[in-house]
Chimera marker file (.cmm) of the C-alpha trace (Angstrom):
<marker_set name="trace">
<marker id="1" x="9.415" y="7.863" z="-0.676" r="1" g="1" b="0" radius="0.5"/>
<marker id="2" x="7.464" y="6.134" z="-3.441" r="1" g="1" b="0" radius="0.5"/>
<marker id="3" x="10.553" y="4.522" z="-4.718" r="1" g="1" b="0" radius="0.5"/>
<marker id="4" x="11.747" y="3.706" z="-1.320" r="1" g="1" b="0" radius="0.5"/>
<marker id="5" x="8.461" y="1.788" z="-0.618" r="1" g="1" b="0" radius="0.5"/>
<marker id="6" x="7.902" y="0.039" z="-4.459" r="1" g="1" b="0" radius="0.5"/>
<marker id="7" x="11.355" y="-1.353" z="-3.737" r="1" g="1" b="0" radius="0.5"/>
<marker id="8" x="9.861" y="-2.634" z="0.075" r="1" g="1" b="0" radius="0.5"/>
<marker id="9" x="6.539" y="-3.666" z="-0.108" r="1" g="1" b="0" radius="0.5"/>
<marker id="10" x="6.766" y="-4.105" z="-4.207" r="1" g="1" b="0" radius="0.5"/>
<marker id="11" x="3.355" y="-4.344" z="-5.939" r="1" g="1" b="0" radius="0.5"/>
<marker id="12" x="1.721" y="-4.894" z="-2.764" r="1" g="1" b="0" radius="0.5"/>
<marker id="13" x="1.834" y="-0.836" z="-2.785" r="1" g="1" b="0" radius="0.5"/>
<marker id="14" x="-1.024" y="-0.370" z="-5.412" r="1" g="1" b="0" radius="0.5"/>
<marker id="15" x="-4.264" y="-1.080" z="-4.496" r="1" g="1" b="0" radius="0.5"/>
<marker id="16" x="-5.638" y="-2.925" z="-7.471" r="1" g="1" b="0" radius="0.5"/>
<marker id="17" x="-8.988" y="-3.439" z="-6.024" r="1" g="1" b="0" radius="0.5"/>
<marker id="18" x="-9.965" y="0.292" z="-5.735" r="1" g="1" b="0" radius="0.5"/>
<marker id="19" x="-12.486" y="2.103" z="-7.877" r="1" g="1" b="0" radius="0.5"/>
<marker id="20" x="-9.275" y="4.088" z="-8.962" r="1" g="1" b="0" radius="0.5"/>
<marker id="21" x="-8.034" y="1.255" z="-10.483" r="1" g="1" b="0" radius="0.5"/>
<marker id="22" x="-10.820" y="-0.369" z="-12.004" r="1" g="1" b="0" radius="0.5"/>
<marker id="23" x="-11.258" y="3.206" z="-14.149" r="1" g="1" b="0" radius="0.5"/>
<marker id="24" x="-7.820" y="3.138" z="-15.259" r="1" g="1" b="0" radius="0.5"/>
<marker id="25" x="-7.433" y="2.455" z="-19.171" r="1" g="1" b="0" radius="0.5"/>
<marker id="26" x="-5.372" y="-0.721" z="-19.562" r="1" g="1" b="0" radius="0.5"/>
<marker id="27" x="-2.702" y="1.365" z="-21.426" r="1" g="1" b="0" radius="0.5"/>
<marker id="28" x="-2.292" y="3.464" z="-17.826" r="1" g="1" b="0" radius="0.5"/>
<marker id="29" x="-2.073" y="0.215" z="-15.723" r="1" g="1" b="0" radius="0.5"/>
<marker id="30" x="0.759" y="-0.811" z="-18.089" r="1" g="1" b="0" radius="0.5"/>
<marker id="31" x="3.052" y="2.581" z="-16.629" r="1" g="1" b="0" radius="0.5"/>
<marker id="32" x="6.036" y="1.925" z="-14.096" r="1" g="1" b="0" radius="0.5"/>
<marker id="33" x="4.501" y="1.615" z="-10.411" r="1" g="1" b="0" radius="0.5"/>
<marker id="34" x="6.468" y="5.176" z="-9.795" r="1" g="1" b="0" radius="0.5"/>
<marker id="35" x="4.876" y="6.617" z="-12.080" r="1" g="1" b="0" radius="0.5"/>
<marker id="36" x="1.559" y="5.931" z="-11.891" r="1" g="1" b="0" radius="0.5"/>
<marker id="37" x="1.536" y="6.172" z="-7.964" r="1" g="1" b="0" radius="0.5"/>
<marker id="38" x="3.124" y="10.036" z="-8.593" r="1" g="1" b="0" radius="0.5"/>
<marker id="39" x="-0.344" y="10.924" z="-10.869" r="1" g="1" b="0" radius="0.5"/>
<marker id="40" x="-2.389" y="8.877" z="-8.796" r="1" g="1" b="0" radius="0.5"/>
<marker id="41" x="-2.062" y="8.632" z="-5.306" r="1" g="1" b="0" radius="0.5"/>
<marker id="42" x="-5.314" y="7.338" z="-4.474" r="1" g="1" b="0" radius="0.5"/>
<marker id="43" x="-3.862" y="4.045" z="-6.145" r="1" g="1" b="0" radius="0.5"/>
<marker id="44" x="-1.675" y="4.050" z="-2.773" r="1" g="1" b="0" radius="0.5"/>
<marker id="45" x="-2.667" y="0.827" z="-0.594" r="1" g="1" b="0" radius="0.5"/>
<marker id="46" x="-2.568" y="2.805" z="2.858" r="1" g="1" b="0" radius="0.5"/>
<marker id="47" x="-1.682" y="3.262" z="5.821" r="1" g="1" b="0" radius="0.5"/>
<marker id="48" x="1.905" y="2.821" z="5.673" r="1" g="1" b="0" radius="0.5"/>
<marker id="49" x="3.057" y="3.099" z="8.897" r="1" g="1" b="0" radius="0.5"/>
<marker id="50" x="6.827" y="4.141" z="10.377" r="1" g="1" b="0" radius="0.5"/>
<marker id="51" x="7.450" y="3.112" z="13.661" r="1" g="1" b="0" radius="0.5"/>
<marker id="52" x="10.687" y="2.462" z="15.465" r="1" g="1" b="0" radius="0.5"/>
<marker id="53" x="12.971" y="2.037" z="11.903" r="1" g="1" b="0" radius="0.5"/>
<marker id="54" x="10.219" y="-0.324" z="10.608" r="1" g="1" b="0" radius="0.5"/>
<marker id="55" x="7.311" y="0.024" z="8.197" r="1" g="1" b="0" radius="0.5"/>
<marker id="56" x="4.294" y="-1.777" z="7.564" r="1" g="1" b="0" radius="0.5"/>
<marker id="57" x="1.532" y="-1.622" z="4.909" r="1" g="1" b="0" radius="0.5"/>
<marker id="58" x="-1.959" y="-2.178" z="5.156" r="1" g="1" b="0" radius="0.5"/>
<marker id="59" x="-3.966" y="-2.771" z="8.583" r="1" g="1" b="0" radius="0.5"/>
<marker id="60" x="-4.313" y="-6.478" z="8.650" r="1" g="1" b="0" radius="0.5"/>
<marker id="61" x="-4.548" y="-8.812" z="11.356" r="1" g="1" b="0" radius="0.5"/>
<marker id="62" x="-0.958" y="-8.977" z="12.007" r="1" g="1" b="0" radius="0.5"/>
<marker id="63" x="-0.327" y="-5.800" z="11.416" r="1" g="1" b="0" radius="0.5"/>
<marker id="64" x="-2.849" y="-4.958" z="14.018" r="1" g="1" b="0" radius="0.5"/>
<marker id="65" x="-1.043" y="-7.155" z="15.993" r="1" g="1" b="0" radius="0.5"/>
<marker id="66" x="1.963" y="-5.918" z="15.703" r="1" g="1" b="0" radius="0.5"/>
<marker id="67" x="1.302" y="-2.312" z="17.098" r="1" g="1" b="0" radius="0.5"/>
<marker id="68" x="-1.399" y="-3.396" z="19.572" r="1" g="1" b="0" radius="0.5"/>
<marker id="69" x="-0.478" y="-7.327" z="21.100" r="1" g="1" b="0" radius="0.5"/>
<marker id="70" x="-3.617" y="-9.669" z="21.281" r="1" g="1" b="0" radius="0.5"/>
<marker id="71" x="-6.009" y="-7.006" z="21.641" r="1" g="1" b="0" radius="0.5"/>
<marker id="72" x="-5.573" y="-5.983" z="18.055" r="1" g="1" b="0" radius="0.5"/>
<marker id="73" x="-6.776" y="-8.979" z="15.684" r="1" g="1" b="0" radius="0.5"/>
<marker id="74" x="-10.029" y="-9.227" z="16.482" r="1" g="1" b="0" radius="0.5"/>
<marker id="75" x="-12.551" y="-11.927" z="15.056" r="1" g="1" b="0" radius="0.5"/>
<link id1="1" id2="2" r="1" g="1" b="0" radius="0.2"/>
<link id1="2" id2="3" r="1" g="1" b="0" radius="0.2"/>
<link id1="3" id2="4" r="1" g="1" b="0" radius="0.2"/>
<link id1="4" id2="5" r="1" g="1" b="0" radius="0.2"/>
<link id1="5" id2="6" r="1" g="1" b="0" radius="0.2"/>
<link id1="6" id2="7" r="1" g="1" b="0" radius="0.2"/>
<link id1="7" id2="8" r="1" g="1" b="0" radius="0.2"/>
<link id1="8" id2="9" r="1" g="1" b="0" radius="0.2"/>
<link id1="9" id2="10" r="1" g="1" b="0" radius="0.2"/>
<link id1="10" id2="11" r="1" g="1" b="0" radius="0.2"/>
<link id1="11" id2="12" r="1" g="1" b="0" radius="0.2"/>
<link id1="12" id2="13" r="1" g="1" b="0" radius="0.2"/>
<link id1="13" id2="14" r="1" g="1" b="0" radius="0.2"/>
<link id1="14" id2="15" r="1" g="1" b="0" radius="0.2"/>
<link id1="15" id2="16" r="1" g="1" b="0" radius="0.2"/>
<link id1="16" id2="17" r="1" g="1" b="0" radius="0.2"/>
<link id1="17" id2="18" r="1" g="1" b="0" radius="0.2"/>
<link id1="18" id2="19" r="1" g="1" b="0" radius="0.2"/>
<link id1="19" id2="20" r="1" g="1" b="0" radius="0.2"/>
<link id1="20" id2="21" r="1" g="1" b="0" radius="0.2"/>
<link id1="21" id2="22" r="1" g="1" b="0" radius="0.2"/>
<link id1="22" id2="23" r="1" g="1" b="0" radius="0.2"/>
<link id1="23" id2="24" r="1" g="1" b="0" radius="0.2"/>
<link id1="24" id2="25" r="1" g="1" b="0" radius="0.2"/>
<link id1="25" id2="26" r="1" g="1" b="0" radius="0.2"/>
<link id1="26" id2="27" r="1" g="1" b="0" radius="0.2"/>
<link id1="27" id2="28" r="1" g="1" b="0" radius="0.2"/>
<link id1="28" id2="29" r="1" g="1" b="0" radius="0.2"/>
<link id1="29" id2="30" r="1" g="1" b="0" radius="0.2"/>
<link id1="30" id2="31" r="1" g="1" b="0" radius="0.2"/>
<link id1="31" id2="32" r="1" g="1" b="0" radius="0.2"/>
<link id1="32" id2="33" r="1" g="1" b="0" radius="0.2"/>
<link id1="33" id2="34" r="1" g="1" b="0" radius="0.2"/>
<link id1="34" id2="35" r="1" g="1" b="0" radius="0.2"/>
<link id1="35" id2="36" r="1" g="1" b="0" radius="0.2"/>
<link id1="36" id2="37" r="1" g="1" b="0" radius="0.2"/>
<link id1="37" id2="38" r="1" g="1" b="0" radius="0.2"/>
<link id1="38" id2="39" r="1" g="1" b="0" radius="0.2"/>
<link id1="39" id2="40" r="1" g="1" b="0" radius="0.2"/>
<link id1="40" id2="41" r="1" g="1" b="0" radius="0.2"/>
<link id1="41" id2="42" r="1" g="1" b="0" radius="0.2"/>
<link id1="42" id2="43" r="1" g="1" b="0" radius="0.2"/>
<link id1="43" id2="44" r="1" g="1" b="0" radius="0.2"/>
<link id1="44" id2="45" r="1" g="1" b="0" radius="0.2"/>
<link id1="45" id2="46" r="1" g="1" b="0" radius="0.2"/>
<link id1="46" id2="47" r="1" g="1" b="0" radius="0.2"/>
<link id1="47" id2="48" r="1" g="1" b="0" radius="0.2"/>
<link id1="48" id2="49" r="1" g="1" b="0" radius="0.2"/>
<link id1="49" id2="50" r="1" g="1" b="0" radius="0.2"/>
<link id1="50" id2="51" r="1" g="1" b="0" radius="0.2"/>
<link id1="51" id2="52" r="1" g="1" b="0" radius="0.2"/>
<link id1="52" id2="53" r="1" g="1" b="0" radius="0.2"/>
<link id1="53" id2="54" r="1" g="1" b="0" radius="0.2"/>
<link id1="54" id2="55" r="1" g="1" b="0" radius="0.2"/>
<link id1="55" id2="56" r="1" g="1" b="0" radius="0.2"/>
<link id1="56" id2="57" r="1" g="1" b="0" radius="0.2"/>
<link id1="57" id2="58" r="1" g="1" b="0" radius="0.2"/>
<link id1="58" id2="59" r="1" g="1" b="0" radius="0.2"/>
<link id1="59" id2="60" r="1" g="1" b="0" radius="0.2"/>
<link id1="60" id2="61" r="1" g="1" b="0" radius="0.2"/>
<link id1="61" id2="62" r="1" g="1" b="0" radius="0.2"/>
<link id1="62" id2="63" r="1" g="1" b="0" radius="0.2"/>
<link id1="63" id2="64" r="1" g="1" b="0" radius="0.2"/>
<link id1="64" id2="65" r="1" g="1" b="0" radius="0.2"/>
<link id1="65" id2="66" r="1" g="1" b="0" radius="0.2"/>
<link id1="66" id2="67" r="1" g="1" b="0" radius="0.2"/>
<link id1="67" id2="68" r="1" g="1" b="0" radius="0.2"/>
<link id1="68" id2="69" r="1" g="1" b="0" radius="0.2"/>
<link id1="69" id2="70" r="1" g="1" b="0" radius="0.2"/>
<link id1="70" id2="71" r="1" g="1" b="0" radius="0.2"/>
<link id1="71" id2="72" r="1" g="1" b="0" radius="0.2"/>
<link id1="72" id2="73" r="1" g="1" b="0" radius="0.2"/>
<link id1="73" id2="74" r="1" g="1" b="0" radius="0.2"/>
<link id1="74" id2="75" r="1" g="1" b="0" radius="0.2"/>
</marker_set>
């Protein structure tokens, strides 16, 4: 599945702004995406979400809208 999402979403998968991140060594930053999502799964942005053939990442705005209509992006 990781592979199937790096090659959807891209780098948008790892959550650089996570405390996980921020301790990585530089030298561990520098693996493949795979690989460092596979030892660290925490780095995962989340939720990825499977509905009706489609996925989405994240719970933004339009995401929210998306799943719920108007109801969901609220201010």
């Amino acid at each position: 599945m990781i592979r199937e999402w790096l090659h959807l979403f891209g780098d948008d998968l790892v959550n650089t702004r996570s405390t996980t991140w921020r301790s990585l060594a530089e030298q561990e930053r520098k693996l493949p995406k795979a690989q460092l999502l596979a030892k660290y799964p925490a780095l995962m942005k989340r939720p990825v979400i499977e509905h009706g053939g489609i996925l989405t990442l994240g719970w933004s705005a339009p995401v929210q809208k998306q799943y719920l209509g108007s109801q969901g992006a609220r201010p």
